[in-house]
Each structure stands twice: as C-alpha cells, then as structure tokens.
C-alpha positions, -999 to +999 in steps of 0.1 A: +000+000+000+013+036-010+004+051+020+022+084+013+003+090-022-029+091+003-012+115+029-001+137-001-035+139-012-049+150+024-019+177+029-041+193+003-069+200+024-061+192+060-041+206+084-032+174+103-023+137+088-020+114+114-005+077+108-017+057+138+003+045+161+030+067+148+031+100+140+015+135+123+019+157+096+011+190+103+011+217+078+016+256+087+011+287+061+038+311+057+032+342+037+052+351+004+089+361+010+116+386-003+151+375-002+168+411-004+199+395-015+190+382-041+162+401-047+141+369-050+102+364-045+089+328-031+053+324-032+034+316+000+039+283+009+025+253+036+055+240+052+055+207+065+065+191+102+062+158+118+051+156+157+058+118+170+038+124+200+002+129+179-007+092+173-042+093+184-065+077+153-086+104+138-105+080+116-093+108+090-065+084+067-082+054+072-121+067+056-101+086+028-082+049+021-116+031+024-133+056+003-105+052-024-094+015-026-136+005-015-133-014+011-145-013+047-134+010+076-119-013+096-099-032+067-085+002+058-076+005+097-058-032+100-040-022+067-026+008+082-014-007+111+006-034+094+023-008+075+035+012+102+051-024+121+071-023+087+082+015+090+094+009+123+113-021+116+129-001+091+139+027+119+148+009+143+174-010+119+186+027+108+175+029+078+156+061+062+121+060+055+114+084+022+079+097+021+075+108-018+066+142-019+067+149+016+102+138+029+125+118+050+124+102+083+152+088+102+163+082+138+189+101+155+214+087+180+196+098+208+167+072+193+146+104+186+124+110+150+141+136+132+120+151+098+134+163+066+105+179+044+109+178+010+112+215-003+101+206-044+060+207-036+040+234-024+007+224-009-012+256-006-036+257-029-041+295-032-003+296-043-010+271-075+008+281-104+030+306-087+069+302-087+102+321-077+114+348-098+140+376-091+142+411-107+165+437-111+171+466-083+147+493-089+170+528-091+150+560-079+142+584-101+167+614-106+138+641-104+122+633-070+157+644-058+155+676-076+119+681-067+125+678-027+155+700-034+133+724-044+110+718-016+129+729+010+139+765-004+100+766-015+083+745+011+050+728-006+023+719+017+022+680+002+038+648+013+056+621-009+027+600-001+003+628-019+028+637-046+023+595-061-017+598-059-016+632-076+008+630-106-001+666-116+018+682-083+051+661-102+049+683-130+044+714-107+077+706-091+093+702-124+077+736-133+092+754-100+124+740-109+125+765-138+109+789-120+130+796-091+164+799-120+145+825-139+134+843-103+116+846-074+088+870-089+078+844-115+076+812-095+052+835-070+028+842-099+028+802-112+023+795-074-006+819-074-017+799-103-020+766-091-034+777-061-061+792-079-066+767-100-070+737-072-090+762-055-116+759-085-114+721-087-117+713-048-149+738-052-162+717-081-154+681-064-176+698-035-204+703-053-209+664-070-204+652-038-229+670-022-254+660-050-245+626-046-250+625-006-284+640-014-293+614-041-279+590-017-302+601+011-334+606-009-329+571-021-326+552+014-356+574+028-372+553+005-367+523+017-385+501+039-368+489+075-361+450+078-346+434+110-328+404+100-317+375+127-288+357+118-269+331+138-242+320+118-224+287+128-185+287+132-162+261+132-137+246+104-132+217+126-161+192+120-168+161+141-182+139+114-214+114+127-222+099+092-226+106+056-260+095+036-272+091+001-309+103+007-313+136+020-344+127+043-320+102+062-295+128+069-322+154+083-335+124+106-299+122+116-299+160+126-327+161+147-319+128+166-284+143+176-300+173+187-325+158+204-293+139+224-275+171+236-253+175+202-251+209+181-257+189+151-258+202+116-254+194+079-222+205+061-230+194+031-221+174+009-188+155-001-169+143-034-190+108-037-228+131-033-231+119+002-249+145+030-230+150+057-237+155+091-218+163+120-216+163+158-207+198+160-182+216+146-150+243+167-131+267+158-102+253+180-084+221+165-077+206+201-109+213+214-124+193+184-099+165+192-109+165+227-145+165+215-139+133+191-123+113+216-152+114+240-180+110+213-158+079+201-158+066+236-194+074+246-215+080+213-196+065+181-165+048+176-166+052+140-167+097+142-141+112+123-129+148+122-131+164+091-110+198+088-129+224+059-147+259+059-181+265+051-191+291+033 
C-alpha cells in the first residue's frame, strides 16, 4: 500500500495527517517572501512538520483509504497498522524511510524521529501556479531628488505619499524647478496659479459630492426597515457522525443528535454526493480532538474529524 500517495493527497486539504500509532503531519502557512539579497520572491507556501507524540487515530486516513481503494473501515484501519510495524522495523534497523513528496524520516542517536520535508511541492492551494522569480534593483528616479531639493527653499504643503496619488503636483515641481532659476517673482505668480486653480477644482469636487450625498439620502428614505436575525455557525473543525445518500435520512440524523444534547448540523455534501452530518463543529483544533475522543468513547467509535470551511 502507497500510504504516502494518500497522505499527499490530504496535505491538500487538512491541516493534520496522522499515521496511527506513529506520528503526524502538520502543515503551517507562511506568507510570500523577499530575499533582499538576491532580490528573489517565493510564493506563499505550507511547510510541513512531523510531531511523533500525535498518534491518536482520527479516523481521518483510514475513511479517505476506504473511500479510495472500496473497502471497509476497519480493513482500511488493520492495513494501516501493518504498515506502520514495517516503517518501524525499518527505523529501528537505521535505515531512512522516504515519504515521496513529503520527505524523510530517520532516527537520531539519541533514538529520537528527526524530519526532513521535501522543499520541491508546495501544498497551498491558493499559491497554485505561482513560482520564484527575481528582478532587477529598482533605481529611484533622478527628479524626486530635484523636486524635494526644491521643496525645502519653496516649502509645498504635500507629502511624498500625496505627490504618487496626484501626478499633476510632479509636474508642478518640475515647473518650479525653472521657475526659481528664472526668479523669485515668476515662480510667485505660477504659485498663485495653481493655487487658484485647485481652488476651482476642490470647489467643483464639492459640489458632486454634495449632489451625490443627497441622491444617496433621498434614495434610502425610500426604503422600507427590515430586522434580520442571523446566527451564523463557526467552526472549520467538524466532528463527522455519518454521511447519507438520501437527503431525508441525513435530516432524521440532525434532529436525533440534537434531540441527544449534540449541536448537530449538515455541512453538506462531499466528493462521492453523500450528505453529511456532523456532531458539532469548533473553531479550535484541540478542542475538536478532545471533543472526538469522548464521542468515540461514549457515542460513536466510527466519528471522524473532518478539517474544511463553510461558506
């Protein structure tokens, strides 16, 4: 059995991979990077870790190898299980386990797991189809130098932030350039100008403002008043009760879990057409472990957590 094609395919969508009995993959998002050195970009990325000490069964590998190879829960479980005896065989006689497309594992002379991820495979989603490039050092312009030179013998009342929204003032600095070498009377009167002139244009922006403000207000006097209640549900972190082919079934399923204690729900529907339901769903990834492991104790020892946001 492959088992690291079917991790790789969960490292897609899940934060959390757990072999039983052995170990987890945990992903974590970094955000896209500048190498100044180089002046290199890198995309945002998942980056991948391995915690030895999560070995608690999810249910989360085994359904997604039952789903795939069709067979039954607890054949996908005992399959599993015989494969990680092998991959610690393999430690414990020193020898490197490679995952494919997720890394190496090996143990260290203190008998400890120590992790290699492999650097070639991005699993972020949102970064698909985005790669490394570098570009050139961007040189700053000659003028802006001149133009703040000119600034402080005739101070302008705008900041560099305001002179890249409002290209005109650029060529205004350009102009007072010439100005001030041909003297102090002629830059006064272009100044005058272009006073005058944004004088005019603030008055003008006034004016279709104010007509829009009382278009604006006419309109939503109009309007009727509606009081919505909304309670929306939160959680990415979904303890999964069952999945069902017939709609009707999975309602039936809601309202028995809620008539049990359980802030059951629907959240919807998953790759094979089957509703889903759920015990309740957190926002908190070690709350809804907690959660599972007492509803798989007390409730259902087939519950799985399933890791996704609704919309």
């Amino acid at each position: 059995m492959q088992l690291e094609t079917y991790i790789s395919d969960l490292l897609y969508r899940y934060e959390c991979v757990t072999i039983p009995d052995f170990g987890s993959f945990l992903t974590q998002r970094v955000s896209a990077t500048i190498v100044h050195d180089s002046n290199t970009f890198y995309a945002p990325k998942k980056v991948l870790s391995f915690n030895e000490q999560i070995q608690q069964n999810d249910g989360l590998l085994a359904h997604y190898i039952a789903d795939v190879e069709k067979i039954p829960f607890e054949v996908a479980n005992r399959k599993i299980a015989k494969r990680v005896e092998i991959l610690k065989s393999y430690l414990t006689q020193g020898e490197t386990l490679t995952f494919k497309n997720i890394g190496e594992i090996i143990f260290n002379n203190e008998g400890k797991i120590l992790f290699e991820p492999a650097y070639h495979i991005n699993y972020l989603t949102d970064a698909f189809g985005l790669s490394q490039f570098s570009t050139p050092v961007v040189t700053r312009e000659v003028l802006k130098k001149e133009a703040e030179k000119v600034e402080r013998v005739i101070p302008i009342a705008v900041t560099p932030e305001k002179r890249k929204s409002r290209p005109y003032l650029k060529y205004a600095a350009v102009a007072l350039i010439a100005l001030t070498l041909g003297g102090l009377g002629a830059s006064k009167f272009y100044v005058e100008q272009i006073e005058t002139h944004n004088q005019i244009a603030q008055e003008e922006a006034k004016k279709m403002l104010d007509a829009k403000i009382q278009q604006a207000t006419f309109s939503l006097n109009t309007l009727p008043e509606i009081t919505l209640n909304i309670t929306k549900q939160k959680g990415k972190y979904h303890i999964v009760a069952g999945a069902f082919r017939i709609e009707e079934n999975c309602d039936k399923k809601v309202e028995q879990l809620r008539s049990e204690g359980f802030n059951a729900r629907k959240i919807g529907t998953n790759k094979y057409g089957l509703h889903v339901v759920a015990y309740n769903s957190y926002e908190d990834r070690l709350d809804a472990l907690k959660a599972l492991k007492t509803i798989k104790k007390t409730h259902n020892k087939d519950a799985w957590l399933d890791v996704k946001k609704l919309d």
